[in-house]
FIKOLZA-1660 file (N, C-alpha, C; in steps of 0.1 Angstrom, whole numbers, plus 5000, padded with zeros to 4 digits):
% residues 248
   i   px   py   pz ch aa at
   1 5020 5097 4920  A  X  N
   1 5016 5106 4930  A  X CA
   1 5010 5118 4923  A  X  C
   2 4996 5123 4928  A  X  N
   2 4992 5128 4923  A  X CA
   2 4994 5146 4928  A  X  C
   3 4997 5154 4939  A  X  N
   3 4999 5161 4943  A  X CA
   3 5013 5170 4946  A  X  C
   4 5015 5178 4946  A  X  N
   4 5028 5187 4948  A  X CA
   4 5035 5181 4959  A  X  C
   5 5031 5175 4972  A  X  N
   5 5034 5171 4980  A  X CA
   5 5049 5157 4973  A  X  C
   6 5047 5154 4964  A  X  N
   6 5055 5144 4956  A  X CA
   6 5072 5150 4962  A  X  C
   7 5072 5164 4961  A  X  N
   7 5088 5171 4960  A  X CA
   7 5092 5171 4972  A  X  C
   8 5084 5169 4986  A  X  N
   8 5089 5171 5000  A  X CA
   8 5102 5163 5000  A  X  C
   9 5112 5173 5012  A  X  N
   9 5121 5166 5009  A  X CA
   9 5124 5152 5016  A  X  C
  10 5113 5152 5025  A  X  N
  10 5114 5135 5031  A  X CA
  10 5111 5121 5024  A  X  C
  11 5100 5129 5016  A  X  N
  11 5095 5116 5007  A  X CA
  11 5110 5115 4994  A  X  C
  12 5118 5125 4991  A  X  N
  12 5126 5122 4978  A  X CA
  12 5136 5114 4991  A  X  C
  13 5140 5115 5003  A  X  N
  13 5147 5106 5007  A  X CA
  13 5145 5093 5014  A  X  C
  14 5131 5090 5012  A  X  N
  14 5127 5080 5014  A  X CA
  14 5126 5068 5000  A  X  C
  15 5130 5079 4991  A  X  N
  15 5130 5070 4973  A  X CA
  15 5147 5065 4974  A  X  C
  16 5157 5076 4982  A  X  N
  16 5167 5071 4979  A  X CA
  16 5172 5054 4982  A  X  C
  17 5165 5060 5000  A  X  N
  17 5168 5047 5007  A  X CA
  17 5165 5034 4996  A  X  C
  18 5151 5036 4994  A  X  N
  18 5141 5024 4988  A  X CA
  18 5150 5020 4977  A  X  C
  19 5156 5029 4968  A  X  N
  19 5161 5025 4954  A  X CA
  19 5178 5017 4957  A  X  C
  20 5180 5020 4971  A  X  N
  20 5192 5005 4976  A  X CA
  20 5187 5001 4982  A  X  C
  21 5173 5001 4986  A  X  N
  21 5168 4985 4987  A  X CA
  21 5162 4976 4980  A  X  C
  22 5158 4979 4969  A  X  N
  22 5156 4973 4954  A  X CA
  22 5168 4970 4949  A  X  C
  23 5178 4971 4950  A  X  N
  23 5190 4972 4945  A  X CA
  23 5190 4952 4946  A  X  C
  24 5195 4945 4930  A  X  N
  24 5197 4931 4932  A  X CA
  24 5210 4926 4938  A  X  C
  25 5218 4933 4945  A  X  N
  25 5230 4933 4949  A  X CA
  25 5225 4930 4966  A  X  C
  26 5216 4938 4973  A  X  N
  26 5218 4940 4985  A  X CA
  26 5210 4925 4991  A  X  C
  27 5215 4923 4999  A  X  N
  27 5213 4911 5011  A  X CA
  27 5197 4911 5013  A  X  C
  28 5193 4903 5022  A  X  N
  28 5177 4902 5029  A  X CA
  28 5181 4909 5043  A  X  C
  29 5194 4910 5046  A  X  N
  29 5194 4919 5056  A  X CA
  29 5192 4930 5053  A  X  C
  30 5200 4936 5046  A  X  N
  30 5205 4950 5041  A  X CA
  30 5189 4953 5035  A  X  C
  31 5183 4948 5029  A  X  N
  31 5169 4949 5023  A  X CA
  31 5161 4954 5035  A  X  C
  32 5164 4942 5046  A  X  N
  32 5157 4948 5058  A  X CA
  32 5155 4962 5065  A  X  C
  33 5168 4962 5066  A  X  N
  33 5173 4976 5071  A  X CA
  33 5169 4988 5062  A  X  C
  34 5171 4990 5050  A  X  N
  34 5163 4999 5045  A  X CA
  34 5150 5001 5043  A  X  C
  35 5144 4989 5045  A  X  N
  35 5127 4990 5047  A  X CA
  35 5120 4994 5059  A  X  C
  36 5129 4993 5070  A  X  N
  36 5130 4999 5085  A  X CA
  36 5129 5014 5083  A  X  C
  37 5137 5021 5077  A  X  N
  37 5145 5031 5078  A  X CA
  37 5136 5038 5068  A  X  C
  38 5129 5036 5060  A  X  N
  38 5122 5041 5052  A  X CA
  38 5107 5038 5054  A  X  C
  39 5099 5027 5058  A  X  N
  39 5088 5028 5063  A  X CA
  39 5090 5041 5077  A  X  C
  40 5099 5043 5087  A  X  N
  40 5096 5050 5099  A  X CA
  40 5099 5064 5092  A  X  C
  41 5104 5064 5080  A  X  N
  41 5102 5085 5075  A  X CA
  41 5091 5088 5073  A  X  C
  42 5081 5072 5062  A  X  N
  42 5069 5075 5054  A  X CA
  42 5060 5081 5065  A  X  C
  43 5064 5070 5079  A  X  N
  43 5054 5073 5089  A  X CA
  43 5057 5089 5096  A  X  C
  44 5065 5091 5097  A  X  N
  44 5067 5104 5105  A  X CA
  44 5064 5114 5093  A  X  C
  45 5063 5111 5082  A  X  N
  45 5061 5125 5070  A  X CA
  45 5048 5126 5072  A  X  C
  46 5039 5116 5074  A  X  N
  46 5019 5111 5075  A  X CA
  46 5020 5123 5088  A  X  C
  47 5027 5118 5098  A  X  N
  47 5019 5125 5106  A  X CA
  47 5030 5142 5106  A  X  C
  48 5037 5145 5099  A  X  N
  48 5043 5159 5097  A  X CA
  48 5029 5170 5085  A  X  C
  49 5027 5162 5079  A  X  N
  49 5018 5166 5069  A  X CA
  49 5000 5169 5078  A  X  C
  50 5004 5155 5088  A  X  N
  50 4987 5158 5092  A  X CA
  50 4992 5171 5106  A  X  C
  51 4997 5171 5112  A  X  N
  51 4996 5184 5115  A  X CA
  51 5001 5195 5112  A  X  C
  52 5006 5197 5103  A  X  N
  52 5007 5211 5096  A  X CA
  52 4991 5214 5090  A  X  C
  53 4987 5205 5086  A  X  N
  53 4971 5207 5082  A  X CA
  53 4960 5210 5092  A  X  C
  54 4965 5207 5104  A  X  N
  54 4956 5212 5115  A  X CA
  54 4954 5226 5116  A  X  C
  55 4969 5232 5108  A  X  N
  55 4964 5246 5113  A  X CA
  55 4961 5252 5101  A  X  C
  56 4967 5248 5086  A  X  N
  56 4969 5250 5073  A  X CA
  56 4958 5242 5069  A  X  C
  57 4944 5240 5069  A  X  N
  57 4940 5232 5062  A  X CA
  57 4940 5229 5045  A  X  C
  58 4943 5238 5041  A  X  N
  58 4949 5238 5028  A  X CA
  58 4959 5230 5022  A  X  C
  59 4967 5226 5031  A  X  N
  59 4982 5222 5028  A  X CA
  59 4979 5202 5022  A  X  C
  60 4969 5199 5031  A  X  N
  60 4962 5185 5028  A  X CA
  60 4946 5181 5032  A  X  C
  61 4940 5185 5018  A  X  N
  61 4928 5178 5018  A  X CA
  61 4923 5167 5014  A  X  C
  62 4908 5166 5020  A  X  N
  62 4904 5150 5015  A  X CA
  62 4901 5151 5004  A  X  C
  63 4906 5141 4997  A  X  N
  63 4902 5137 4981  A  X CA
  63 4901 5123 4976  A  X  C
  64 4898 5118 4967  A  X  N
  64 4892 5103 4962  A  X CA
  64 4901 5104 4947  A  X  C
  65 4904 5087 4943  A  X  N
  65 4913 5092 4932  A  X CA
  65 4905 5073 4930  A  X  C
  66 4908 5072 4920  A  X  N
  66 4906 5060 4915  A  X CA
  66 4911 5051 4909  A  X  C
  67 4914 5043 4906  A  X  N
  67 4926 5032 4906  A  X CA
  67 4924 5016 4898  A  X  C
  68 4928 5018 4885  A  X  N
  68 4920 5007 4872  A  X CA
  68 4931 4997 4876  A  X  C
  69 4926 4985 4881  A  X  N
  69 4938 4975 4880  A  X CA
  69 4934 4964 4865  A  X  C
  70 4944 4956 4857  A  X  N
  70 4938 4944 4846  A  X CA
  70 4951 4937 4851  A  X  C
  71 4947 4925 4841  A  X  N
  71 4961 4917 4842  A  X CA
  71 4956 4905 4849  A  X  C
  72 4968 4894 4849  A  X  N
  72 4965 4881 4861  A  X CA
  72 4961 4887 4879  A  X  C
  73 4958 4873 4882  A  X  N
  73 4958 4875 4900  A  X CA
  73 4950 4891 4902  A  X  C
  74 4940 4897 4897  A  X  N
  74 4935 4908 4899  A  X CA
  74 4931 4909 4915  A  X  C
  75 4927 4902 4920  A  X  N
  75 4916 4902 4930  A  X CA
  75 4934 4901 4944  A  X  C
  76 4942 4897 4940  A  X  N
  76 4950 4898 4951  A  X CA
  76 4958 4912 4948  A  X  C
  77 4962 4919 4933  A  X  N
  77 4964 4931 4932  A  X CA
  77 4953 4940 4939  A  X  C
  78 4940 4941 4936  A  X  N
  78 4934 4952 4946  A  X CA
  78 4929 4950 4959  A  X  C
  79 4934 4938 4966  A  X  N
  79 4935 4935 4979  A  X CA
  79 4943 4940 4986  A  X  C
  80 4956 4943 4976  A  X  N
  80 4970 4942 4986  A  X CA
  80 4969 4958 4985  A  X  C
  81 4965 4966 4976  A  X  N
  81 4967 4984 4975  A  X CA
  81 4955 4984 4979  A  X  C
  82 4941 4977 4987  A  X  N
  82 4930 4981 4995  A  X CA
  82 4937 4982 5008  A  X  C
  83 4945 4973 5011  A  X  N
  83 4955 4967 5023  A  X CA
  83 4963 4979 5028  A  X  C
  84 4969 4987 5018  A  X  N
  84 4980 4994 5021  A  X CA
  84 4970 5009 5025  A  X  C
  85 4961 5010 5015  A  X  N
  85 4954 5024 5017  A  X CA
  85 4946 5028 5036  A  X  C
  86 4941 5011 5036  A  X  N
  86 4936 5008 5051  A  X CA
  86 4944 5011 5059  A  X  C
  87 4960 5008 5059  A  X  N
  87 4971 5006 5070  A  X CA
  87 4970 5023 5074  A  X  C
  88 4974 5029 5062  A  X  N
  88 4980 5042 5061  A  X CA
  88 4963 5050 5069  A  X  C
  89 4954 5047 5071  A  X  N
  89 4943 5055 5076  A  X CA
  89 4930 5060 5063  A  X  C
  90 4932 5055 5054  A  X  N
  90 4925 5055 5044  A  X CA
  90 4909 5050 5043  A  X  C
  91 4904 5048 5034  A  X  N
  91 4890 5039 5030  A  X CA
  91 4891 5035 5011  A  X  C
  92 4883 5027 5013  A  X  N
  92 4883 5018 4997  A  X CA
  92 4872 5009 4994  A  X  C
  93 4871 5011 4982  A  X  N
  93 4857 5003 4976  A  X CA
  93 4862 4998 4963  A  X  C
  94 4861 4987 4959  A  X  N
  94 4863 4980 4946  A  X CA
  94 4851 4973 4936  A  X  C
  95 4853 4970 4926  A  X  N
  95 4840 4970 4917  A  X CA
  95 4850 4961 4906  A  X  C
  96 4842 4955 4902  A  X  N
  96 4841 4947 4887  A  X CA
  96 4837 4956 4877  A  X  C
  97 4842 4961 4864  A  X  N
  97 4838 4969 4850  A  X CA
  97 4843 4963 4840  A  X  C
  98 4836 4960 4829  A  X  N
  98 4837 4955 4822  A  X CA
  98 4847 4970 4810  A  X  C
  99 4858 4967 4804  A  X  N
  99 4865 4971 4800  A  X CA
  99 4862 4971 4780  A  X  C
 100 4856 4980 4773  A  X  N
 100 4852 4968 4760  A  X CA
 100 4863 4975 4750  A  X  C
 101 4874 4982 4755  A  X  N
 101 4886 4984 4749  A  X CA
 101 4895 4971 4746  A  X  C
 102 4893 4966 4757  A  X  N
 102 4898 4952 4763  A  X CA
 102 4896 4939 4758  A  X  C
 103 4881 4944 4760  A  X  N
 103 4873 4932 4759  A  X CA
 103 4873 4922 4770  A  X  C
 104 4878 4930 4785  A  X  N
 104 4878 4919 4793  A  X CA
 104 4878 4927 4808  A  X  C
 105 4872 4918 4816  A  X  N
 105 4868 4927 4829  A  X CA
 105 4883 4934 4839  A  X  C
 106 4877 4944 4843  A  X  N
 106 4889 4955 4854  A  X CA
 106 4884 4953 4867  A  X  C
 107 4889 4956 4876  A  X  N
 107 4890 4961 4889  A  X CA
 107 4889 4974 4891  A  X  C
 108 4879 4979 4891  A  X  N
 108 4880 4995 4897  A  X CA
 108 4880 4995 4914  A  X  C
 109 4897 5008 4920  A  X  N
 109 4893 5008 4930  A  X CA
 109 4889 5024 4933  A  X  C
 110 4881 5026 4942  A  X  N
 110 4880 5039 4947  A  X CA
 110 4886 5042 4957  A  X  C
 111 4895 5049 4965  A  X  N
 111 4907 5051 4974  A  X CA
 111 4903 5069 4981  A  X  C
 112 4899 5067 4992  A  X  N
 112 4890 5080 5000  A  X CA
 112 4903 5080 5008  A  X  C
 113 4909 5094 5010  A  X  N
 113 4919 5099 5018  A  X CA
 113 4922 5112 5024  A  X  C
 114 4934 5116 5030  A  X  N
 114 4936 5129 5030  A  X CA
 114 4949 5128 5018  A  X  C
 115 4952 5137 5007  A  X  N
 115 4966 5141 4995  A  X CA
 115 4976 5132 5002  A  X  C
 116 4983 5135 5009  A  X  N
 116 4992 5129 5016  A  X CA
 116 4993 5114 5019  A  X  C
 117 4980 5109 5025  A  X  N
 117 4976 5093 5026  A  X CA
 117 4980 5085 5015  A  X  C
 118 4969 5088 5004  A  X  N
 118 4970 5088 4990  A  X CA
 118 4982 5082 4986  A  X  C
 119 4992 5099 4988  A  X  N
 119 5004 5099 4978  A  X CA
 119 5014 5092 4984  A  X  C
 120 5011 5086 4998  A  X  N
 120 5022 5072 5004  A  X CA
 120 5013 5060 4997  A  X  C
 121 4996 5055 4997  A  X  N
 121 4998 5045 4997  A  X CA
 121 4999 5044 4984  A  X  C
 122 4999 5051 4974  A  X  N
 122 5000 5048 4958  A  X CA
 122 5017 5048 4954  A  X  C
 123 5023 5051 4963  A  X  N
 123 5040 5048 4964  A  X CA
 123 5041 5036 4967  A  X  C
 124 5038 5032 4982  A  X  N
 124 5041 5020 4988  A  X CA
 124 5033 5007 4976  A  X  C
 125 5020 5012 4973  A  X  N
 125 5014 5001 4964  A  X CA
 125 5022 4996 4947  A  X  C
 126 5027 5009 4945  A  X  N
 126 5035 5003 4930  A  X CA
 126 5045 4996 4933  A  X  C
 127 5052 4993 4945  A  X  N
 127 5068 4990 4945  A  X CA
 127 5061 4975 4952  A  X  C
 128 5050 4974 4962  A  X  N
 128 5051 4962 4971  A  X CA
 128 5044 4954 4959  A  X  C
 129 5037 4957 4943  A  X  N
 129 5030 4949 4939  A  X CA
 129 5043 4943 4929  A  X  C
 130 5051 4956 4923  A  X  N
 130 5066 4949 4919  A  X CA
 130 5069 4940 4925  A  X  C
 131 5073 4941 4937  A  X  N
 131 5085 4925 4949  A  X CA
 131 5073 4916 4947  A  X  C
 132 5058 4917 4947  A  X  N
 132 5052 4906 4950  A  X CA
 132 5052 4902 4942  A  X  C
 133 5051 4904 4927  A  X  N
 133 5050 4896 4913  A  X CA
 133 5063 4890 4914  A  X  C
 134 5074 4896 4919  A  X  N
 134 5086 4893 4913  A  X CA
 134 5087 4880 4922  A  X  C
 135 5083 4881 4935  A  X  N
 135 5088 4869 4947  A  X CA
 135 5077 4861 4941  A  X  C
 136 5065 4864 4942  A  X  N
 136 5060 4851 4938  A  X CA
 136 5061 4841 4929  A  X  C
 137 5070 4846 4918  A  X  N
 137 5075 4836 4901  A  X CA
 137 5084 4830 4910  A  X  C
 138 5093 4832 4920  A  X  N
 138 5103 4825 4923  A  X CA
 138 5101 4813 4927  A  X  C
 139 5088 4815 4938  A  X  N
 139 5081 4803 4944  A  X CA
 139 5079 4790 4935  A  X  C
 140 5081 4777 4945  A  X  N
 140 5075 4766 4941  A  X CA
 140 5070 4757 4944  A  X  C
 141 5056 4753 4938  A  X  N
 141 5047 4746 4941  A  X CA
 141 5050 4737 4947  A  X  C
 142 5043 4728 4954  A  X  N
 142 5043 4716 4955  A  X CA
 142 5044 4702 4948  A  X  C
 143 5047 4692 4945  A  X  N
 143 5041 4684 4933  A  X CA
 143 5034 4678 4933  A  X  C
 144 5023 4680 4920  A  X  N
 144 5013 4681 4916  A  X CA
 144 5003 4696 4921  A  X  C
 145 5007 4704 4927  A  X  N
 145 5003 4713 4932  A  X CA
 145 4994 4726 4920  A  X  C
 146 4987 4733 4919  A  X  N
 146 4984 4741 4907  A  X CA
 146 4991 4750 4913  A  X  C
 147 4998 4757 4902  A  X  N
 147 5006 4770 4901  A  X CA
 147 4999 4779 4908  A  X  C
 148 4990 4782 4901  A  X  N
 148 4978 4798 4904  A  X CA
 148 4974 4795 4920  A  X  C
 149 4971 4784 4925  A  X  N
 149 4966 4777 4941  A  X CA
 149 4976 4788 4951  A  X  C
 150 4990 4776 4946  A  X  N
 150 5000 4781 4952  A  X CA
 150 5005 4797 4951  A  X  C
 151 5002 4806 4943  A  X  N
 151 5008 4817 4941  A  X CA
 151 4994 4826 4948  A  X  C
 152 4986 4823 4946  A  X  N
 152 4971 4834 4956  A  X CA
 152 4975 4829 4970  A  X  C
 153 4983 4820 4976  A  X  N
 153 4982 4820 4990  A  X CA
 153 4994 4826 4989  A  X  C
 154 5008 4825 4983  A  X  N
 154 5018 4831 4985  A  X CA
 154 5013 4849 4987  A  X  C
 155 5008 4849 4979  A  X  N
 155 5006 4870 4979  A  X CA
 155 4990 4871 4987  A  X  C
 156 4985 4863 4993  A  X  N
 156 4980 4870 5003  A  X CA
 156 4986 4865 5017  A  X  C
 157 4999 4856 5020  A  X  N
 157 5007 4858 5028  A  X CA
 157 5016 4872 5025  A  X  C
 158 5023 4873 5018  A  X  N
 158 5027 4885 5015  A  X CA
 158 5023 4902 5016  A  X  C
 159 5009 4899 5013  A  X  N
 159 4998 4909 5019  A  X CA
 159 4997 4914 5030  A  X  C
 160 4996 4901 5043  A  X  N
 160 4993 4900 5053  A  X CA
 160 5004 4903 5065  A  X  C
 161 5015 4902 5055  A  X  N
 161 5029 4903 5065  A  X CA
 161 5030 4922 5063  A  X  C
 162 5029 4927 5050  A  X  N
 162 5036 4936 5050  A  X CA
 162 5022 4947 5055  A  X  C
 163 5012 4944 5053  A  X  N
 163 5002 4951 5063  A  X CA
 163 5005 4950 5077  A  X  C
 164 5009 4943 5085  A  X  N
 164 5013 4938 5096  A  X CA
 164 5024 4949 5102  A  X  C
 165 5032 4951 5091  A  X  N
 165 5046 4959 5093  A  X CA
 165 5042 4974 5094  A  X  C
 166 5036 4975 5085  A  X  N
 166 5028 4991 5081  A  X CA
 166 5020 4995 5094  A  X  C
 167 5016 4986 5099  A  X  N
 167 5011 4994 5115  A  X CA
 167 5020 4995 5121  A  X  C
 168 5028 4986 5124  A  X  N
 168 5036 4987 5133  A  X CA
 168 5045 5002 5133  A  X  C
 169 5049 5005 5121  A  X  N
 169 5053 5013 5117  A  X CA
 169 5047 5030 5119  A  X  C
 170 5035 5023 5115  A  X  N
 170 5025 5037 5119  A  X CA
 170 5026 5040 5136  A  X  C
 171 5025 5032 5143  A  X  N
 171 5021 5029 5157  A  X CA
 171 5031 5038 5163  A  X  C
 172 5042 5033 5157  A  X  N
 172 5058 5039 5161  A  X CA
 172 5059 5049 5161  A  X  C
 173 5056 5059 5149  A  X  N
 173 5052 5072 5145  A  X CA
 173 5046 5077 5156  A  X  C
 174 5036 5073 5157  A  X  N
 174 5029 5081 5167  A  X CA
 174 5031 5080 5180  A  X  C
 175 5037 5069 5185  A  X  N
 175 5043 5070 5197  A  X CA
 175 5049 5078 5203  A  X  C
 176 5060 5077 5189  A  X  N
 176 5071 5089 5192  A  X CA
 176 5069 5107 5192  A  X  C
 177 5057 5109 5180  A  X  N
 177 5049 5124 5180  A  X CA
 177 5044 5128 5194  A  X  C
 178 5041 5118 5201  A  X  N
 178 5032 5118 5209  A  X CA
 178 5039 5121 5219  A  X  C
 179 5053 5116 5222  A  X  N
 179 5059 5118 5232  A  X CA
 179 5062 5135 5234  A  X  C
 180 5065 5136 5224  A  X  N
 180 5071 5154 5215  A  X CA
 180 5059 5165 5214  A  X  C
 181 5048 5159 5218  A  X  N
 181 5036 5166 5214  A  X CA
 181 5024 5168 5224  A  X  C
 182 5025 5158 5237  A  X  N
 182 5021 5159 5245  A  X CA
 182 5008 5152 5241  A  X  C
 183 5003 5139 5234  A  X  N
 183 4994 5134 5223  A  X CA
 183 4984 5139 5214  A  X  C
 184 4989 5151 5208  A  X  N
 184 4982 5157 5201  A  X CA
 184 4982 5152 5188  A  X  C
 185 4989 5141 5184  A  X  N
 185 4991 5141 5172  A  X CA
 185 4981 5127 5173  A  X  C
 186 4980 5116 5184  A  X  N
 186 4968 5110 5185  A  X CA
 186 4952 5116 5180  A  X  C
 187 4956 5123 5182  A  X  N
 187 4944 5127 5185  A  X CA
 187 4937 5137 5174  A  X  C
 188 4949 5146 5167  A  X  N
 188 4947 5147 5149  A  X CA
 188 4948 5140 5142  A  X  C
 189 4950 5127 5141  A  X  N
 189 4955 5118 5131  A  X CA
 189 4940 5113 5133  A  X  C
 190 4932 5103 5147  A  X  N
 190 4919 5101 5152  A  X CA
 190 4911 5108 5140  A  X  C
 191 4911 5121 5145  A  X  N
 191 4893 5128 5142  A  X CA
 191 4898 5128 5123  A  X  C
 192 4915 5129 5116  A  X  N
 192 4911 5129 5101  A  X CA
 192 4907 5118 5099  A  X  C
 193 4910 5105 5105  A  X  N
 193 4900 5093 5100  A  X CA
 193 4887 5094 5104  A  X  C
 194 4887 5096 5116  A  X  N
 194 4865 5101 5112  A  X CA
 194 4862 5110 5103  A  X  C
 195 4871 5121 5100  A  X  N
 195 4864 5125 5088  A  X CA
 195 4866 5116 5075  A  X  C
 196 4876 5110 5073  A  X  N
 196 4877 5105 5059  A  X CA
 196 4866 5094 5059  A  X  C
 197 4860 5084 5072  A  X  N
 197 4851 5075 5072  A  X CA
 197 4842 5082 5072  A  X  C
 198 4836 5094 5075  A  X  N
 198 4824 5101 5073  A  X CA
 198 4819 5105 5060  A  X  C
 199 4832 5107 5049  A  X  N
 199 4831 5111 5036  A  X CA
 199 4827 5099 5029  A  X  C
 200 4830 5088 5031  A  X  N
 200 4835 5077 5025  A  X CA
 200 4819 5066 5025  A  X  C
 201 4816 5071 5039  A  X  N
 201 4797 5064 5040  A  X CA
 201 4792 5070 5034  A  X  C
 202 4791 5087 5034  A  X  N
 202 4783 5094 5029  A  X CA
 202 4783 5093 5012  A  X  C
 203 4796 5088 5010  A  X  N
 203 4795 5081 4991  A  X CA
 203 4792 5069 4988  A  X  C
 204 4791 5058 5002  A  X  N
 204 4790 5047 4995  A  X CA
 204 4775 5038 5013  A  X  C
 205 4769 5047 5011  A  X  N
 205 4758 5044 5023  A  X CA
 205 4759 5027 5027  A  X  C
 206 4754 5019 5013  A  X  N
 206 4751 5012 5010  A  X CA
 206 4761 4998 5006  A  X  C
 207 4773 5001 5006  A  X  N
 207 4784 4994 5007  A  X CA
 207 4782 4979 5015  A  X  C
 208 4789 4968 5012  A  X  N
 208 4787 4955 5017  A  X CA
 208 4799 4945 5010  A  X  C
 209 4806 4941 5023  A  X  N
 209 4816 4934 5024  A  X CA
 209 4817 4922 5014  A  X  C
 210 4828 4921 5008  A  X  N
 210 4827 4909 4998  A  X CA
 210 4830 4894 5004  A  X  C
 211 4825 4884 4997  A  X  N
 211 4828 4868 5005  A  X CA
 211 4848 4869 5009  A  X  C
 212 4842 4859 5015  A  X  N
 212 4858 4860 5018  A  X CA
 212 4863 4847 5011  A  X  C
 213 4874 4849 5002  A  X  N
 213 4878 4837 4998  A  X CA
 213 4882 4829 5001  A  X  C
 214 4881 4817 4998  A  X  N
 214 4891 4808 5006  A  X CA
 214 4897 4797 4992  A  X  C
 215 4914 4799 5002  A  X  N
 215 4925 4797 4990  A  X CA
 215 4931 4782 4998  A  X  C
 216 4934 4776 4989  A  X  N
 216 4940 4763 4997  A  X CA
 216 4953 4757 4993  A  X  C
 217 4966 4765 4983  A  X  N
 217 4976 4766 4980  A  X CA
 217 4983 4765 4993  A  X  C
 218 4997 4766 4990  A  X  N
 218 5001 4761 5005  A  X CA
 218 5018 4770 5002  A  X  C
 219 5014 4781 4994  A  X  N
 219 5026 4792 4991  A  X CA
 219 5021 4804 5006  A  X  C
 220 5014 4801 5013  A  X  N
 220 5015 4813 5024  A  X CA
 220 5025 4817 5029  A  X  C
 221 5032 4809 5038  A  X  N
 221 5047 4810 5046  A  X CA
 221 5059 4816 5038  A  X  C
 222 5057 4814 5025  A  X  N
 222 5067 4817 5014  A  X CA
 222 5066 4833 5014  A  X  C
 223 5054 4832 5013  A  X  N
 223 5047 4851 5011  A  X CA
 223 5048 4857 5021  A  X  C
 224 5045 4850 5032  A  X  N
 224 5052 4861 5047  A  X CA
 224 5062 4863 5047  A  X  C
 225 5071 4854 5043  A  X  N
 225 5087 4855 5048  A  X CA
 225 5088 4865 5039  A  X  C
 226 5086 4867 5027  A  X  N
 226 5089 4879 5016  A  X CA
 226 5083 4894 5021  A  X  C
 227 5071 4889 5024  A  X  N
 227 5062 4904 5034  A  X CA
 227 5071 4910 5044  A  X  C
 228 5079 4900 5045  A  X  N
 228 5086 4905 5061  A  X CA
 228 5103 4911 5058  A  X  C
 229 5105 4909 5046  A  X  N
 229 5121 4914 5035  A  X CA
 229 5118 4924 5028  A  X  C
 230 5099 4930 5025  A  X  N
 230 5099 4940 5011  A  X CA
 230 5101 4952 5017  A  X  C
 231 5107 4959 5013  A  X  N
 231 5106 4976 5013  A  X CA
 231 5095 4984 5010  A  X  C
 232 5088 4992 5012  A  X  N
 232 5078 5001 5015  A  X CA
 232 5079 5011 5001  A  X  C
 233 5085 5007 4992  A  X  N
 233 5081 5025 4983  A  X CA
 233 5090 5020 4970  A  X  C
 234 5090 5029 4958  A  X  N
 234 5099 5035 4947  A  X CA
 234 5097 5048 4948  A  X  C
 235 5104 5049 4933  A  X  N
 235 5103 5062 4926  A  X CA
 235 5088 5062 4918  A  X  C
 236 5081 5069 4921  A  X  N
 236 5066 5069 4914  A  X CA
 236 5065 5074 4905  A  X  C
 237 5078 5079 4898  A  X  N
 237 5076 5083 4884  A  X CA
 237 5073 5071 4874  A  X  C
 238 5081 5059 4876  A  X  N
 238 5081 5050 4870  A  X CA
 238 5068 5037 4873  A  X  C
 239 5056 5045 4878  A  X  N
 239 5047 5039 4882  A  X CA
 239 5042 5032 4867  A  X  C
 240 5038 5034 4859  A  X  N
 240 5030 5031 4847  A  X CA
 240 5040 5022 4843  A  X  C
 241 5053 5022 4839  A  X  N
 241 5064 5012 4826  A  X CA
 241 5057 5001 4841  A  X  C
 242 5060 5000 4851  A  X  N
 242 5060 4990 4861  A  X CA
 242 5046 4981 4854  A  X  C
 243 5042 4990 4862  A  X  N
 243 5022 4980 4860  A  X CA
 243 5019 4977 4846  A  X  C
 244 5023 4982 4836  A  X  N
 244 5027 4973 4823  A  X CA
 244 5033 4959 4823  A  X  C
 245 5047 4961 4828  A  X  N
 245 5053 4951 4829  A  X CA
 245 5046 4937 4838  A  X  C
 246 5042 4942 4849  A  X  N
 246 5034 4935 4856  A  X CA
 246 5023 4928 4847  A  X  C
 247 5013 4934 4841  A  X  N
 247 5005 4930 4836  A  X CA
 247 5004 4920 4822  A  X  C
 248 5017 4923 4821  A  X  N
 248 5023 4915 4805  A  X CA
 248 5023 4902 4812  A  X  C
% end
């Protein structure tokens, strides 16, 4: 996380929760339940942060941060953190660069937000890309099946569930602001995504949707059911040892 916003006290208790739900002790229930309980703070902190900003505009501005992915399965790692930035009210652009430290091609993403958006989905994206590497080694193929077949449909089932969850979550949030607020908070949350999609054309005019893949592994149902067990967040200090490890 890149901003001061990192110290609020909602977000340090939304690490607690998360870090017993990571915990290899706790159940697929108990997992549940803290990913409940922690997706519905992240959401109520989004929209505590976007209206304090209504009056404070200072407190959360739009800003763009950018985001090098390497390693295996690239294309479903910056699918799933385009996924998460989308849910939360964000925008995203991704690009191929050739790397010649490397000697081998990256993923650049570009991630258009308000501080706050950002500093949930770059939380939520280090911990769901951890469970997803980690669930997906578990999986098993079919026989004769190719490994890699089966593991791109597992994590874009996985993708697909826990984006699924993330609105709902959002939705909730604002239901409930809304009731408390008389729908004001519809309605500031509304116009920051016109502005962040107005920032976001005016940087990329020209922008054009990529093919859509088609995967024919038969790990989807595996990756939902996991999409629908992961928890929402870590500790973001430990973002970098992670995405190493990942990439090893």
């Amino acid at each position: 996380m890149h901003s001061d916003q990192q110290n609020h006290p909602m977000l340090a208790k939304v690490r607690a929760i998360l870090a017993k739900a990571e915990d290899p002790a706790a159940s697929p229930e108990e997992s549940q339940a803290y990913f409940a309980k922690a997706a519905d703070l992240m959401s109520k902190y989004g929209i505590e942060r976007a209206m304090i900003a209504e009056s404070l505009p200072e407190t959360d501005k739009p800003t763009k941060r950018v985001v090098i992915e390497s390693g295996s399965y690239l294309l479903d790692r910056v699918n799933l953190l385009m996924s998460v930035v989308d849910a939360l009210g964000g925008q995203s652009v991704r690009w191929r660069s050739y790397d010649w430290d490397s000697g081998k091609y990256v993923q650049k993403v570009e991630i258009h937000g308000y501080e706050s958006v950002l500093d949930r989905a770059e939380m939520l994206y280090t911990s769901l890309l951890l469970q997803a590497f980690n669930g997906m080694k578990k999986g098993r193929p079919l026989p004769g099946e190719s490994t890699t077949a089966y593991r791109k449909t597992w994590l874009a089932g996985f993708r697909s569930a826990v984006t699924e969850r993330l609105g709902v979550a959002e939705r909730a949030a604002v239901d409930e602001a809304d009731r408390q607020l008389g729908g004001k908070a519809e309605l500031v949350l509304a116009k920051r995504e016109d502005t962040i999609r107005a920032i976001f054309k005016a940087a990329h005019p020209k922008i054009r949707s990529a093919p859509k893949r088609r995967l024919t592994g038969s790990g989807w149902h595996e990756g939902v059911t996991a999409g629908e067990r992961a928890d929402l967040g870590t500790n973001p200090r430990v973002d970098s040892s992670r995405r190493q490890s990942l990439s090893a």
